[in-house]
N, C-alpha and C positions, 0 to 999 in steps of 0.2 A: 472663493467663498461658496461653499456647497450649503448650507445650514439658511433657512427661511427665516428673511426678516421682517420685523414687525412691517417698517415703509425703508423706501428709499425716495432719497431726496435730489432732483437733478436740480444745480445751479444754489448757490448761496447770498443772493441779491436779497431785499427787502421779504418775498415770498416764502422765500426759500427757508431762509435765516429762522424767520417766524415761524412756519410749518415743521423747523427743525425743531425747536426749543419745544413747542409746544406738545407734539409727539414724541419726544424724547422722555419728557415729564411725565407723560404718560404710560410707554414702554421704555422704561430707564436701559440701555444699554442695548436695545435693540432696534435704532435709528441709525444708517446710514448714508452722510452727504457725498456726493459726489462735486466736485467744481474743477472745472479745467483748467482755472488760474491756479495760481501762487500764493501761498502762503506770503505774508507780508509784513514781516517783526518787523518792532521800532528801528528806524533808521535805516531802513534796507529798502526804499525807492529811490529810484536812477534820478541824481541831479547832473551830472555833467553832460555836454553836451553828445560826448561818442557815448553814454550807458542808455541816456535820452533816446536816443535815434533806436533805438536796438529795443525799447519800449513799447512795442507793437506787437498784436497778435498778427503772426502769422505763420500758419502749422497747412501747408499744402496736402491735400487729400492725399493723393499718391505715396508719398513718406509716411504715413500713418497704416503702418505692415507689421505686423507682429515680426518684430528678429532685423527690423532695419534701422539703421542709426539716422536721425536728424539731419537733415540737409546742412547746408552753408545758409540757405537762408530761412532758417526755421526761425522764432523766435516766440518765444511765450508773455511777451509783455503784458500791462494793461490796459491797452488803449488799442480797439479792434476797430476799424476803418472800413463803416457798411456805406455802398453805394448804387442804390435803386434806382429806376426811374420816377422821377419829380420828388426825391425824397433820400437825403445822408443821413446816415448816424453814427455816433461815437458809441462804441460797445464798450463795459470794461468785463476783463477776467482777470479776476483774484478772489480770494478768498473775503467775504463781503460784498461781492458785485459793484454795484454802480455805488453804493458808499463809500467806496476808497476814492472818487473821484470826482463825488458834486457837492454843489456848494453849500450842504449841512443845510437847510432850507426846511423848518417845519411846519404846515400849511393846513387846513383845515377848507377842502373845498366849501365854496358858499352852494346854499340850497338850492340855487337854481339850475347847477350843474345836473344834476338830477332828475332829469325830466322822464316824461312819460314812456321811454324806451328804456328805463332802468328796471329791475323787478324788486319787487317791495323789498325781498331779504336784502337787500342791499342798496337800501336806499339811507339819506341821511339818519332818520331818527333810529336806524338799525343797527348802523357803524357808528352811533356817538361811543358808546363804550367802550369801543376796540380803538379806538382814535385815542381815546385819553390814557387807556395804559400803553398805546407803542410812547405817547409822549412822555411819561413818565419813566419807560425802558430805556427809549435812548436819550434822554436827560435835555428836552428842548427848552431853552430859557434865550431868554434876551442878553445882548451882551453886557457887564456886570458892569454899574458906574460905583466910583468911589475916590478917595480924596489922591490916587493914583497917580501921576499925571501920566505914567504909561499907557494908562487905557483910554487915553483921548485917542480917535481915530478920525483925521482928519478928511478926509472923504466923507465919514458920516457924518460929522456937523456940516459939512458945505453940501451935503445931500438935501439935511433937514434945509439949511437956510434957500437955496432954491428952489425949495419944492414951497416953503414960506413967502417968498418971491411969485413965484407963479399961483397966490392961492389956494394952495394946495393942502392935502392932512400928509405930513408924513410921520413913520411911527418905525421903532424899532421891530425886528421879527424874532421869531422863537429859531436857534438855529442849535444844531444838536452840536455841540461842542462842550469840551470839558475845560470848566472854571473851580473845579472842586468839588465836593459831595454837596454842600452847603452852598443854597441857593441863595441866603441870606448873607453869609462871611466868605467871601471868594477864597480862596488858594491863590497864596503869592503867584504872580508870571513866574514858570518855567519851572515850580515844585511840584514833586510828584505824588501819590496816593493813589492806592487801589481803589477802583471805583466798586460801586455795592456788590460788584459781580465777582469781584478778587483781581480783575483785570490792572494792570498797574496803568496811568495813565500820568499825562503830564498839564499840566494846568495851562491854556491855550498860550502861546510864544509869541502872537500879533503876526507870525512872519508872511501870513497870505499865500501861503503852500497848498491851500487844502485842495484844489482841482487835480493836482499831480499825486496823490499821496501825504500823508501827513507823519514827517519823519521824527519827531514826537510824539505820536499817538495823542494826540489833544484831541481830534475828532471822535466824535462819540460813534466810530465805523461799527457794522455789525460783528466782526469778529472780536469784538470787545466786548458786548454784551449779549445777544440773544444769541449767537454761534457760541459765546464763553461760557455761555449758562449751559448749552444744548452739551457741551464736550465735556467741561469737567464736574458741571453739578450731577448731570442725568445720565453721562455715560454714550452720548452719541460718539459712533466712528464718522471722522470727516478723511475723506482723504483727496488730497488737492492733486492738482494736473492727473486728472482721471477725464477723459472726456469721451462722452456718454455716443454710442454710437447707433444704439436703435432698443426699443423695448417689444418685448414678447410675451405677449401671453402664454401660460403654461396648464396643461390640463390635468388630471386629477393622480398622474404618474410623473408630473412634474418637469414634462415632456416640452417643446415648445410646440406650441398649435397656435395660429394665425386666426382659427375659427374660434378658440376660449373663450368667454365674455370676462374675464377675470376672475371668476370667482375664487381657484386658486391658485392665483396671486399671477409675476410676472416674472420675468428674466430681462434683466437689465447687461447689454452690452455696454462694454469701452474699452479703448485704447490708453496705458499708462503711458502718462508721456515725460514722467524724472528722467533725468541723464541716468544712458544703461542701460533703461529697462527695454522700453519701445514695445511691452507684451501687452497682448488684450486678454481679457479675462471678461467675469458675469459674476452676478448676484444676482440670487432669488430673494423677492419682497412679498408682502403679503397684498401691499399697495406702494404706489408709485404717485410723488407730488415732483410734475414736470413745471418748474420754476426756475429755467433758464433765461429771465430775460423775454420783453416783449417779440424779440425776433430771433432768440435764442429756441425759445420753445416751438414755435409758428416751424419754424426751419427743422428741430427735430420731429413734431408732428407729420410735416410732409415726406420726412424722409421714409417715416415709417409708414405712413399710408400709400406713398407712392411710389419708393425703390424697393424698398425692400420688404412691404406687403403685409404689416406682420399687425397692420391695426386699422384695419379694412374699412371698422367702424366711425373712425373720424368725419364729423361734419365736413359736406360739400363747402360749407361756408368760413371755413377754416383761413385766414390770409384777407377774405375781405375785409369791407369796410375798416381800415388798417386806421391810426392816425398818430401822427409826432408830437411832439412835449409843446409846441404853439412856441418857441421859444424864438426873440430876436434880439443880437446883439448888435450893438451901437458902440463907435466911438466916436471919443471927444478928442482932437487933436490939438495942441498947440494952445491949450484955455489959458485965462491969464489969471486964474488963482491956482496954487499948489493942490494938486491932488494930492499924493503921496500914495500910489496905491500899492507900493508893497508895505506897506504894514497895516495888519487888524485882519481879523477873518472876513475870505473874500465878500459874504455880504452879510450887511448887521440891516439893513434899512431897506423902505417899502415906501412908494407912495399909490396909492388906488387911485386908478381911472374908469370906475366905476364895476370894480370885479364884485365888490360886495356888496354897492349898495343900489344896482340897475337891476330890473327883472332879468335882462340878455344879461351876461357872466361877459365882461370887459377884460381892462389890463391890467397888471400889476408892474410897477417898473422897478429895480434894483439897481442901489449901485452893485460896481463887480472890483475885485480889485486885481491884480497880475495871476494872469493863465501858468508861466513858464518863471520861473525863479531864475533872478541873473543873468539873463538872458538875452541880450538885444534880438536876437534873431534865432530859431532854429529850423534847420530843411531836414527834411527827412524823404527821401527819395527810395519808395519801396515800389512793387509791382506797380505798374500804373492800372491795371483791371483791378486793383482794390485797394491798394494805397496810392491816392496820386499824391502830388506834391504839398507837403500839408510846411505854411509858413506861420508860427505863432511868435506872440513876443508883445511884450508892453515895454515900454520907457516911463519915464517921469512926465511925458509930454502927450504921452499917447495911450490912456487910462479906460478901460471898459467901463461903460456909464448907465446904460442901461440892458435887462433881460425879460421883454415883456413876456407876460405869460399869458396868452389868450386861451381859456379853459373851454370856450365852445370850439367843439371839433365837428360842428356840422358841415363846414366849407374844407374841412382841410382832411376827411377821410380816404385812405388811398389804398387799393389792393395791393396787396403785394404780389401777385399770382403776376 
C-alpha cells in the first residue's frame, strides 16, 4: 500500500472495533484494520478436542521472515497464554478481540471508581453518553423471560434463590447476546435474522459456548456490529492475520524519521501471516489508533521505543502502575441441587457485595456456567516459557459459581517492566 490513509487501526478488540466504525463514518473507505487473528465465520471455532489444543496463539519471533514458511509449531489460535511475574493472562486474537471470548457482560462502572486520579474528560458524567450508545450497538439486554419453558436456566433461578437465602439482592444483568431485534417479542431459540447492521445472527441456542467462540453467532461479538458497520456501511479495509510489527514516523517526503513528531502521518510495519504468504509489507496513515489490547499495545509501544527506536517519545511511564481485570473464580463441587451448567448464556445473574452501593467499589459475584463444551477434561501441552499446562473442564458436578469483580485496582497495580 503506497497511497496515504486517512488512520490505521492496530488490534480490533473493544477500542479498536469502535475507533474503526467511527472513522470510517467519517472518512468512508479510507480506514484501515489491522488484527492478527482470524477471521471467524459462523461455525468455524475448534470444538474437538485435537482442533482445541491447536487453539492457541503461538507465532515464534524467529519464523516471522519475509519468504519463510510457518514452523511445526506455529499456530494462530484464539486463546494467547501471557505469563508475568505476580500476574497471567488470557489474550484473544481474532477478529473482534477479547469479544469472541468473554462472557457478554454489560456493566456500567459505579461512581466511585473514579476517583481523583481520573481527569475530568473521562470521568463518569463524561462517558454517560458514550456508554448508552455502545449499549444500544451491541444490543445489552437482560435474558428474555416468557411462557417458554426453554428459557428456564437453572443455574439462574438456584443463583437467585441463594443469594435469597443468604439475604442478599440478586438481579439479572444486561449481557450482549442476540434474542432478536425486538426487545419486547423475542425470536424463537435457534432462528435466524439480520441484526440492524445486516449481520445475520442466530437467536441465543442456551448452549453455554460463549467463552470459546460462539458457533451460532448469537453473541453480539464486534465483528457483527461495530467492525460490520466499519466494513460494509463505510468502506473500511480490515485485513486479518496481518500482525503489526513497529510504527514510524514519516517526514514531509514520506520518508521514515524516528525524529518526525507525526505531523505527516506514519508508516506502519507487519508481517502477513495467511498460509503462503509469510511477506511483510507497510502502510502509510495519516494517524495511527494502537488498540491492541491492554498488553498487546504496552508490548508494541515498547518495542518501538526500545528495539527498534522509531518512537523515542514514549512516556518513561509506559508498563507501570499496570493492573488485571480483579477477577476470581470459584468452584462448587459435588453440591446437592442440580446445577446444570451447560445450558443458558454463561452468565445471566449478579449479586452485589457492595460494588454499587459502598463509597470503596466492592464485589460483584456471577454465576459462570461450562468453560469447554463436552468436555471432561482438556491438556494442552505447549512451550512451557509461555504455554504451560493449561487443564480446563466442568462436569455436572463441578460448576463455575462465582467471578468476583473487585474494581479498586489500588492494591493490585503491577508493572510490567
Amino acid at each position: 500500500m503506497s497511497e496515504m490513509k486517512e488512520a490505521a487501526i492496530i488490534g480490533s478488540g473493544f477500542g479498536g472495533s469502535i475507533s474503526a466504525c467511527r472513522l470510517a463514518k467519517k472518512w468512508p473507505g479510507e480506514v484501515v484494520v489491522l488484527e492478527r487473528g482470524k477471521r471467524y465465520p459462523m461455525g468455524s471455532f475448534p470444538r474437538t478436542p485435537h482442533d482445541f489444543a491447536r487453539n492457541f496463539w503461538n507465532v515464534p519471533k524467529e519464523d516471522r521472515k519475509a519468504g519463510m514458511g510457518a514452523s511445526a509449531d506455529e499456530t494462530h489460535g484464539l486463546f494467547d497464554l501471557r505469563n508475568y511475574k505476580g500476574i497471567d493472562a488470557v489474550l484473544c486474537a481474532g477478529l473482534g478481540g477479547g469479544s469472541l471470548i468473554y462472557a457478554n457482560v454489560y456493566m456500567e462502572p459505579p461512581e466511585a471508581v473514579f476517583d481523583e486520579r481520573w481527569p475530568a474528560s473521562v470521568k463518569k458524567p463524561a462517558l454517560a453518553p458514550y456508554y448508552r450508545v455502545a449499549k444500544e450497538v451491541l444490543g445489552a439486554r437482560p435474558i428474555p423471560r416468557n411462557q417458554d419453558p426453554r428459557r428456564t436456566i437453572t443455574r439462574t433461578e438456584l443463583f437467585a434463590s441463594v443469594a435469597k437465602e443468604m439475604g442478599k439482592k440478586s438481579e439479572l444483568v444486561d449481557i450482549n447476546v442476540f434474542f432478536g431485534k425486538d426487545f419486547n417479542d423475542p425470536l424463537a431459540i435457534g432462528h435466524q435474522d439480520k441484526n440492524r447492521y445486516g449481520a445475520v445472527q442466530t437467536s441465543c441456542v442456551y448452549c453455554a459456548e460463549c467463552d470459546i467462540g460462539c458457533n451460532t453467532q448469537s453473541k453480539n461479538t464486534l465483528d457483527l456490529n461495530y467492525l460490520f458497520a466499519a466494513e460494509h456501511r463505510y468502506g473500511a479495509q480490515i485485513l486479518t492475520e496481518h500482525l503489526v510489527e513497529k510504527i514510524v514516523p514519516v517526514n514531509a517526503d514520506h520518508e521514515d524519521d524516528p525524529s518526525a513528531d507525526g505531523a505527516f502521518g506514519y508508516r506502519v510495519y507487519y508481517d502477513d501471516l495467511r498460509p503462503g504468504s509469510r511477506a511483510s509489507g507497510s502502510l502509510l496513515a495519516k494517524r495511527v489508533v494502537v488498540s491492541a489490547g491492554a498488553l498487546g499495545s504496552t508490548e508494541l509501544l515498547f518495542q518501538c521505543r526500545d528495539i527498534h527506536k522509531t518512537l523515542p517519545r514514549v512516556s518513561t511511564r509506559l508498563g507501570q502502575r499496570f493492573s488485571g481485570n480483579g477477577d476470581f473464580l470459584s468452584f462448587v463441587i459435588n453440591g446437592k441441587r442440580e446445577v446444570n451448567p451447560n445450558y443458558g448464556p454463561v452468565i445471566t445473574q449478579r449479586i452485589d457485595y457492595g460494588l454499587f452501593t459502598n463509597p470503596t467499589p466492592g464485589t460483584l459475584v456471577h454465576h459462570g456456567g461450562r468453560f469447554i463444551p463436552r468436555l471432561h477434561r482438556l491438556v494442552y501441552r505447549g512451550d512451557q516459557t509461555r504455554h504451560p499446562e493449561v487443564r480446563v473442564g466442568a462436569t455436572r458436578d463441578q460448576a463455575p459459581l462465582g467471578m468476583g469483580e473487585g474494581l479498586d485496582h489500588r492494591q493490585r497495580g503491577r508493572g510490567l517492566q
